[in-house]
C-alpha positions in Angstrom: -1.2 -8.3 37.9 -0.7 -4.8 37.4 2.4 -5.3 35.5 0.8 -7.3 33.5 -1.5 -5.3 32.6 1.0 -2.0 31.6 2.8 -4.4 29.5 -0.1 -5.5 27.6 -1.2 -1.7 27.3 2.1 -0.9 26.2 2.5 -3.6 23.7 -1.1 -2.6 22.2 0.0 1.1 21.7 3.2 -0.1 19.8 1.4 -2.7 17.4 -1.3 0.0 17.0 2.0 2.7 16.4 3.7 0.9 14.2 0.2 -0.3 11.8 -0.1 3.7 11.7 2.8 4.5 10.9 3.8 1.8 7.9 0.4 2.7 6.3 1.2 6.5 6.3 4.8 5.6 5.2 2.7 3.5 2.3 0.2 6.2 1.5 3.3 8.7 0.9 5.2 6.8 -1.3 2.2 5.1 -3.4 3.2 7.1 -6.1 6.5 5.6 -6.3 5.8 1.9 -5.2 3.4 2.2 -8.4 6.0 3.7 -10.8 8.0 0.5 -9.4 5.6 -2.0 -10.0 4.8 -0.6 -13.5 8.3 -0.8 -14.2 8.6 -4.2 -13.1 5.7 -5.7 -14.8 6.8 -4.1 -18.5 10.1 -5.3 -18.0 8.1 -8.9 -17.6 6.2 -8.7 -20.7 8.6 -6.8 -22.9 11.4 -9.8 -22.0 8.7 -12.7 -22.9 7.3 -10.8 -26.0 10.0 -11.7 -28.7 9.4 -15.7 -27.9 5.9 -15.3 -28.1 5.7 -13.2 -31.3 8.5 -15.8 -33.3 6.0 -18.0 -32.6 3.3 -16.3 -33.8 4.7 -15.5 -36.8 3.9 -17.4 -39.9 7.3 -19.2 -41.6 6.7 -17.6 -44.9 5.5 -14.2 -46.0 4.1 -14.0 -49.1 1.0 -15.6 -51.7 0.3 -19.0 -50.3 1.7 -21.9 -51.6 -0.8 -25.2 -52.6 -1.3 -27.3 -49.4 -1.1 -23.9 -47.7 -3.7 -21.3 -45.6 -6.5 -21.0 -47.7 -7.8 -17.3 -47.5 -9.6 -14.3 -48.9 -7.9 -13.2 -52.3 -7.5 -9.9 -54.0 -9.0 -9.3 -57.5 -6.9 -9.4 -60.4 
């Protein structure tokens, strides 16, 4: 029983050793894991953002056509 018992002592003071020791390996590299993430996420959005702006952008720049968007209009 005793045996046991060290072994489950043991095993408690690893899991507790190694929880300490990835959150202070986390809390001194946060800097850089954010830097990483930010870096990932921007290279997300600036790859989708040419799709999503070509289809965005009207077909024809210019005065508006009959049939076409009907907006505000500058004084002559």
């Amino acid at each position: 029983m005793q045996k046991i018992v060290n072994f489950v002592a043991l095993a408690s003071g690893a899991v507790s050793l190694a929880v300490v020791g990835s959150g202070l390996f986390i809390y001194l590299q946060r800097d850089q894991l954010i830097n990483k993430v930010k870096s990932q996420v921007l290279e997300s959005v600036t790859g989708s953002l040419p799709s999503l702006v070509d289809t965005k952008m009207p077909k024809m720049t210019g005065p508006a056509q009959a049939g076409g968007a009907t907006g505000f209009s500058l004084p002559r």
